[in-house]
Backbone as XML, in Angstrom:
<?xml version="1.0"?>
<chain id="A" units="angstrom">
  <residue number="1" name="UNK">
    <atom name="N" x="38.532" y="50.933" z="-60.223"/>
    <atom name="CA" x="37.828" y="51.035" z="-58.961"/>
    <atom name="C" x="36.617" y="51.966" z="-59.069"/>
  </residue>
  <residue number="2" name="UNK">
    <atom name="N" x="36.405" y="52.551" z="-60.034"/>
    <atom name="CA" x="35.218" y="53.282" z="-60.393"/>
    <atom name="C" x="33.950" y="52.166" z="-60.336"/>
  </residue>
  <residue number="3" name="UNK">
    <atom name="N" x="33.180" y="53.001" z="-59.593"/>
    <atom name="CA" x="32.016" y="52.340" z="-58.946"/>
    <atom name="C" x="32.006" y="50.950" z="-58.277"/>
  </residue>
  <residue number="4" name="UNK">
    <atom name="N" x="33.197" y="51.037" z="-57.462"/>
    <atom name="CA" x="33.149" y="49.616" z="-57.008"/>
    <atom name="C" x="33.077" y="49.782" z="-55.250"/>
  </residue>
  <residue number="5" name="UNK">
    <atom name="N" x="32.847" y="48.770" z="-55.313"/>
    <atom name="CA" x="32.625" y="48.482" z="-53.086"/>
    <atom name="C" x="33.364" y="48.871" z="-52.388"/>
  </residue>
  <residue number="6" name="UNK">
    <atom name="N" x="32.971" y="49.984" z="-51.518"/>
    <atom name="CA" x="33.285" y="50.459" z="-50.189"/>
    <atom name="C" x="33.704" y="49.746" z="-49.511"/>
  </residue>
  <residue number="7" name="UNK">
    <atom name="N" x="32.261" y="49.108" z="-48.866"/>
    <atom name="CA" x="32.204" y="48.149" z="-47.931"/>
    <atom name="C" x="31.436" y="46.713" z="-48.142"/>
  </residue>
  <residue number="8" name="UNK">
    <atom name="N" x="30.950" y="45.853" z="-47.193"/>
    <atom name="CA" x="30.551" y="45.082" z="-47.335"/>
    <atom name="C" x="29.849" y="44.546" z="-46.014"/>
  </residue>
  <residue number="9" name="UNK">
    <atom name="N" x="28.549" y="44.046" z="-46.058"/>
    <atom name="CA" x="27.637" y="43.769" z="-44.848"/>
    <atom name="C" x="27.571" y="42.553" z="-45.261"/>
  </residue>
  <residue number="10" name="UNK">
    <atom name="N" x="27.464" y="41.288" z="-44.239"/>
    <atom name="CA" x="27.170" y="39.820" z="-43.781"/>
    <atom name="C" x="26.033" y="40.010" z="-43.366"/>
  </residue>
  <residue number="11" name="UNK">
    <atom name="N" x="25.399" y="39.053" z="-43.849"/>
    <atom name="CA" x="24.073" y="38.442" z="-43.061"/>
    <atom name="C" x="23.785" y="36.616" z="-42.846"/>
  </residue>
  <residue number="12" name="UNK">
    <atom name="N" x="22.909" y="36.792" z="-41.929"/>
    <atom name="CA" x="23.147" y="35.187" z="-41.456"/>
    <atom name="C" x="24.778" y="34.339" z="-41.222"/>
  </residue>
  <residue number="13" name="UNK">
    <atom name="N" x="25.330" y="35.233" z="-40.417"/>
    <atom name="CA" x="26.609" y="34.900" z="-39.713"/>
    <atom name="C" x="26.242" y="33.908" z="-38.715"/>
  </residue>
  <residue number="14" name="UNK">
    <atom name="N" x="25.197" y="33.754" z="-38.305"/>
    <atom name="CA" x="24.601" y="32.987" z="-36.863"/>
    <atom name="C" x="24.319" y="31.398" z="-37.708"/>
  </residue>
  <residue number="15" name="UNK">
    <atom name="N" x="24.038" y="31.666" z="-38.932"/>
    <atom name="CA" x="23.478" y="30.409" z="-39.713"/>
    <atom name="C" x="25.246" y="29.660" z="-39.681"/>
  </residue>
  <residue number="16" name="UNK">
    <atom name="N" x="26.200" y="30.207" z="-40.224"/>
    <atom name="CA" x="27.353" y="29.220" z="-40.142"/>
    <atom name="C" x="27.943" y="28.777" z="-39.237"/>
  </residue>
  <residue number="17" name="UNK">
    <atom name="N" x="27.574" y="29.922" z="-37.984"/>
    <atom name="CA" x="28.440" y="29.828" z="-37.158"/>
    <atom name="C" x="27.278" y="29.936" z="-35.823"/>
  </residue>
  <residue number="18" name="UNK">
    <atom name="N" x="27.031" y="28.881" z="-35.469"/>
    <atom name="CA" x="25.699" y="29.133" z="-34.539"/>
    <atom name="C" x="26.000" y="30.026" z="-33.104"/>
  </residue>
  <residue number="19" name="UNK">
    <atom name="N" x="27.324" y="29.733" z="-32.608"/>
    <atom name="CA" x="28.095" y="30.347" z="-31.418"/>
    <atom name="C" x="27.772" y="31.867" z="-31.292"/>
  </residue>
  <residue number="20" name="UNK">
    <atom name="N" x="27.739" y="32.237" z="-32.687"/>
    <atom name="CA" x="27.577" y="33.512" z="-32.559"/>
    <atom name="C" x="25.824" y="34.286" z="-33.025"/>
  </residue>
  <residue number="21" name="UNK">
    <atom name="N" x="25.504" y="33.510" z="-32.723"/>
    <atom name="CA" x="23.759" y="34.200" z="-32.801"/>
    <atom name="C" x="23.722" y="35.217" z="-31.664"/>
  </residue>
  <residue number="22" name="UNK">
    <atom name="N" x="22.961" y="36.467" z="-31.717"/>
    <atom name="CA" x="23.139" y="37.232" z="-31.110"/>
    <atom name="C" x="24.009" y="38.360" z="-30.682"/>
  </residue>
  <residue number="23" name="UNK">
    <atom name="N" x="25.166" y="37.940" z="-31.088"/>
    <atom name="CA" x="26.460" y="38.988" z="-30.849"/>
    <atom name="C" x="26.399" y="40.167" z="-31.236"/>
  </residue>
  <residue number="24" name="UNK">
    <atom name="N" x="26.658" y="40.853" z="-30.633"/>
    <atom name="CA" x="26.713" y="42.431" z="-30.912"/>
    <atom name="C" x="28.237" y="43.147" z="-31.176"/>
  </residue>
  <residue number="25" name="UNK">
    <atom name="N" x="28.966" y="42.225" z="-30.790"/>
    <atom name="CA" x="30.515" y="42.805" z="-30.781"/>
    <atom name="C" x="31.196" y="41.518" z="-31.602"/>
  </residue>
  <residue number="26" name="UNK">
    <atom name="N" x="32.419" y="42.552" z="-32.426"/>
    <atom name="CA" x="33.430" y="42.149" z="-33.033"/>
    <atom name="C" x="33.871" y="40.885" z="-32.131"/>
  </residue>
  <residue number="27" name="UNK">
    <atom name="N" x="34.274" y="41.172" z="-30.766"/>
    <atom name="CA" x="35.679" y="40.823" z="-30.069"/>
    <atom name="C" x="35.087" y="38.935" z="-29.566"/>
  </residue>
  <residue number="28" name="UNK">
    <atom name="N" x="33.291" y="39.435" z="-29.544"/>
    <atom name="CA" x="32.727" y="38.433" z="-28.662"/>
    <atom name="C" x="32.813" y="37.261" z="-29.836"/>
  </residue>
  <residue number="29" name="UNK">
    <atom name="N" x="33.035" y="37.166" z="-31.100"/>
    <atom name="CA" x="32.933" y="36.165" z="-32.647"/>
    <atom name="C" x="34.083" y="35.222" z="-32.184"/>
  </residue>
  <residue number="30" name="UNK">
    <atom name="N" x="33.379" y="34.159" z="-32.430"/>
    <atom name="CA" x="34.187" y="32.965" z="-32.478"/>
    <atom name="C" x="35.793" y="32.910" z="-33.281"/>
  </residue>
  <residue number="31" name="UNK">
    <atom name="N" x="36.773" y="32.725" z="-32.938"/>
    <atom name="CA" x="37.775" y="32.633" z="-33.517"/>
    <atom name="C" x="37.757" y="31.992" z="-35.049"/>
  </residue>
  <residue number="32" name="UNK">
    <atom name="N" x="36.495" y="30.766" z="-35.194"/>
    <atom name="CA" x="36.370" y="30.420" z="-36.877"/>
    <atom name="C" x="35.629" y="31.740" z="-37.916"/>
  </residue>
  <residue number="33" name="UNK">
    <atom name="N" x="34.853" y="32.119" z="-36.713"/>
    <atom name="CA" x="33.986" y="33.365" z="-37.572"/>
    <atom name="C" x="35.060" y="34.406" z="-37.674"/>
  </residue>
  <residue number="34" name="UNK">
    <atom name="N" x="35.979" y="35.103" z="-36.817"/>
    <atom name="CA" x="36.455" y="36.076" z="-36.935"/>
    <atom name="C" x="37.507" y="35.999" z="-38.125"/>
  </residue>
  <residue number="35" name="UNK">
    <atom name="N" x="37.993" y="34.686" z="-38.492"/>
    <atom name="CA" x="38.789" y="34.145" z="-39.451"/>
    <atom name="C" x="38.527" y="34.672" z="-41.016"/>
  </residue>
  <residue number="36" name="UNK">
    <atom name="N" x="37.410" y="33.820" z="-40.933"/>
    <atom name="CA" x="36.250" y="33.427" z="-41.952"/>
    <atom name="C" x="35.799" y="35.159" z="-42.012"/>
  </residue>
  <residue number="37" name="UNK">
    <atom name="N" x="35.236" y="36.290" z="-41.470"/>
    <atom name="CA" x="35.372" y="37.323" z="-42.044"/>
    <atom name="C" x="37.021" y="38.207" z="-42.326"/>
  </residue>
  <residue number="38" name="UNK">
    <atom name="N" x="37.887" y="37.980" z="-41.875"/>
    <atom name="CA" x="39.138" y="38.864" z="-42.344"/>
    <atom name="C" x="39.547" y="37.736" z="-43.730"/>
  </residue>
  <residue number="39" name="UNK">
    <atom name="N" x="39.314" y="36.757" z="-43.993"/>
    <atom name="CA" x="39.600" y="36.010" z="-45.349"/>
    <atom name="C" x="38.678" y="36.716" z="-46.604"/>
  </residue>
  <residue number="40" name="UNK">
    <atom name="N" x="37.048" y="37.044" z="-46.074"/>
    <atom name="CA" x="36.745" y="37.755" z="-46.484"/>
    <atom name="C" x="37.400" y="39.257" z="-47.084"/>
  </residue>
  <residue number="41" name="UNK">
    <atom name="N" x="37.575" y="39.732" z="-46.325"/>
    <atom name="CA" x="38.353" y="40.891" z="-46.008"/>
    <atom name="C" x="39.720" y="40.948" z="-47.090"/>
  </residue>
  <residue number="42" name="UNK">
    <atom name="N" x="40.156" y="40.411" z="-46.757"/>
    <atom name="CA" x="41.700" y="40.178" z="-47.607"/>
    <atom name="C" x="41.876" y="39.441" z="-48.865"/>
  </residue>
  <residue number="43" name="UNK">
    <atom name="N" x="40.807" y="38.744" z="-49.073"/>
    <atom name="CA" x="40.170" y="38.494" z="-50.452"/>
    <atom name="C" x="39.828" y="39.590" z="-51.590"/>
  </residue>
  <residue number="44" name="UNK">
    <atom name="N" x="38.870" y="40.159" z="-51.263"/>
    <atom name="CA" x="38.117" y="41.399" z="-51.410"/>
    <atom name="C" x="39.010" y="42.611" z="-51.344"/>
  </residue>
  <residue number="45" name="UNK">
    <atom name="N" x="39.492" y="43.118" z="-50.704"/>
    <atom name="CA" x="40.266" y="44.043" z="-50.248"/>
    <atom name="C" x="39.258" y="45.080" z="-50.019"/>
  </residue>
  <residue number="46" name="UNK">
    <atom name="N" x="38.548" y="44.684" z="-49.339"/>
    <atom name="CA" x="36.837" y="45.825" z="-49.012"/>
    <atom name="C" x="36.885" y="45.158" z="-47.513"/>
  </residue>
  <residue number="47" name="UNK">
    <atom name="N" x="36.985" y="46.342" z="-46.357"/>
    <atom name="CA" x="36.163" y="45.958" z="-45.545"/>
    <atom name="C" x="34.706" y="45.254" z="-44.854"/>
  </residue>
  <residue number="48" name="UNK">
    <atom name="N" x="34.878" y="44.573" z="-44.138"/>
    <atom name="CA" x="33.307" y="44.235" z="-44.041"/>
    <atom name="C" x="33.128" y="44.832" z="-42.404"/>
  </residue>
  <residue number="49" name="UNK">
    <atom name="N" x="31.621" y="45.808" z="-42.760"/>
    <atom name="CA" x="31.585" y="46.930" z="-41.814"/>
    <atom name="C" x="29.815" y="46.720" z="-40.892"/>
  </residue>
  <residue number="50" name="UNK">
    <atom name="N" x="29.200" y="45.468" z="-41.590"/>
    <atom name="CA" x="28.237" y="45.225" z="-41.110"/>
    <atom name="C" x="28.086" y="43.487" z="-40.854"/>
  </residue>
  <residue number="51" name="UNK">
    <atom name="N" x="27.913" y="43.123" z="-39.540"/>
    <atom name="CA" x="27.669" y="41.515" z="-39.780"/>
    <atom name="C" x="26.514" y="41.604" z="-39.030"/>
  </residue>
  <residue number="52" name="UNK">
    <atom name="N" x="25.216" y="40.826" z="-39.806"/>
    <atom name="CA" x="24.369" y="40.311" z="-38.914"/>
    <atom name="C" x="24.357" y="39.067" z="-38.253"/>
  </residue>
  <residue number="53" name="UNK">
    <atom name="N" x="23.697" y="38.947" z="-37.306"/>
    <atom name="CA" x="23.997" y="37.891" z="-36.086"/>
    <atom name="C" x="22.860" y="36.862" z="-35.491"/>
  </residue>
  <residue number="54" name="UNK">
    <atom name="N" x="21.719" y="38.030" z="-36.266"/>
    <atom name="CA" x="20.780" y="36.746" z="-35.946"/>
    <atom name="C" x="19.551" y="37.705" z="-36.515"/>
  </residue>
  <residue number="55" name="UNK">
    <atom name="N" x="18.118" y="36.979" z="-36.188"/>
    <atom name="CA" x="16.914" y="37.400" z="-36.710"/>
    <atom name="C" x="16.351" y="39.117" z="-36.168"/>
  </residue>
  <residue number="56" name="UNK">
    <atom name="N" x="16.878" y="39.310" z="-34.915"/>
    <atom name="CA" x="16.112" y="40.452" z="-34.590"/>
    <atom name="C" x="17.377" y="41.733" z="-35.020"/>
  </residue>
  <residue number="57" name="UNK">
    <atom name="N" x="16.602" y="42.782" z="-35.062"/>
    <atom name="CA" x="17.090" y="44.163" z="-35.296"/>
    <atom name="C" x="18.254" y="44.665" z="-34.578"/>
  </residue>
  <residue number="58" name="UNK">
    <atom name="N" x="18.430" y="43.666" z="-33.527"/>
    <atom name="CA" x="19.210" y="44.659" z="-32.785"/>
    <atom name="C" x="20.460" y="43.450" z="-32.687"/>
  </residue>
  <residue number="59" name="UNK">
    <atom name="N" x="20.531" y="42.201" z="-33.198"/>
    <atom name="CA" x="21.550" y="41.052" z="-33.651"/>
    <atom name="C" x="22.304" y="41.544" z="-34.840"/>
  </residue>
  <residue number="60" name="UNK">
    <atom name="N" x="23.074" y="43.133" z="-34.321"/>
    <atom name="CA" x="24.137" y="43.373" z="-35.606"/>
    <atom name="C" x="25.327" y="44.106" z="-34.999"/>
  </residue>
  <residue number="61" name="UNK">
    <atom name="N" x="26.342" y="43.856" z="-35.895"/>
    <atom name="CA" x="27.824" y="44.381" z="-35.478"/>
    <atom name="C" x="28.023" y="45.061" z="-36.301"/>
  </residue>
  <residue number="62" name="UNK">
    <atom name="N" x="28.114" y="46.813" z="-36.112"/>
    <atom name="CA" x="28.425" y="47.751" z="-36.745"/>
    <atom name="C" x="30.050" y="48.376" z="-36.256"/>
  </residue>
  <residue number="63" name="UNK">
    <atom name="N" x="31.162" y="47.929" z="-37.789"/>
    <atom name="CA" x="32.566" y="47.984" z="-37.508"/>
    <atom name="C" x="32.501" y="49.536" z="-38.185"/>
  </residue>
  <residue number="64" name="UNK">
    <atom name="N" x="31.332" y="50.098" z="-38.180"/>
    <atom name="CA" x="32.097" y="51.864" z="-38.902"/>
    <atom name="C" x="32.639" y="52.865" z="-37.640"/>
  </residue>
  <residue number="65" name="UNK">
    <atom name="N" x="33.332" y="53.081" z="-38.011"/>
    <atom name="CA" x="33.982" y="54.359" z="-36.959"/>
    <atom name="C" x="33.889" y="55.427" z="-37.466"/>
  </residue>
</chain>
């Protein structure tokens, strides 16, 4: 695990999953998207702590606490 991934950021989440262009929240992701990132997730065994959602700056879901 030396030098390996923390975390992990998505981009163009809106491209697979068009429902969710724009979203700013976890909770508001389509049940295929929310899937489709914890498969991620449990694949990997790395959180994914950034999804983008669409073209502008402010189309992102930040999961850090």
């Amino acid at each position: 695990m030396l030098n390996g991934a923390t975390q992990i950021s998505i981009t163009k989440l809106d491209i697979l999953f068009s429902d969710c262009a724009g979203k700013t929240s976890f909770t508001d992701l389509s049940d295929d998207a929310k899937a489709f990132i914890k498969n991620i997730e449990n694949e990997l065994n790395t959180p994914v702590t950034i999804i983008g959602t669409g073209p502008s700056v402010n189309d992102v879901i930040d999961r850090r606490n």
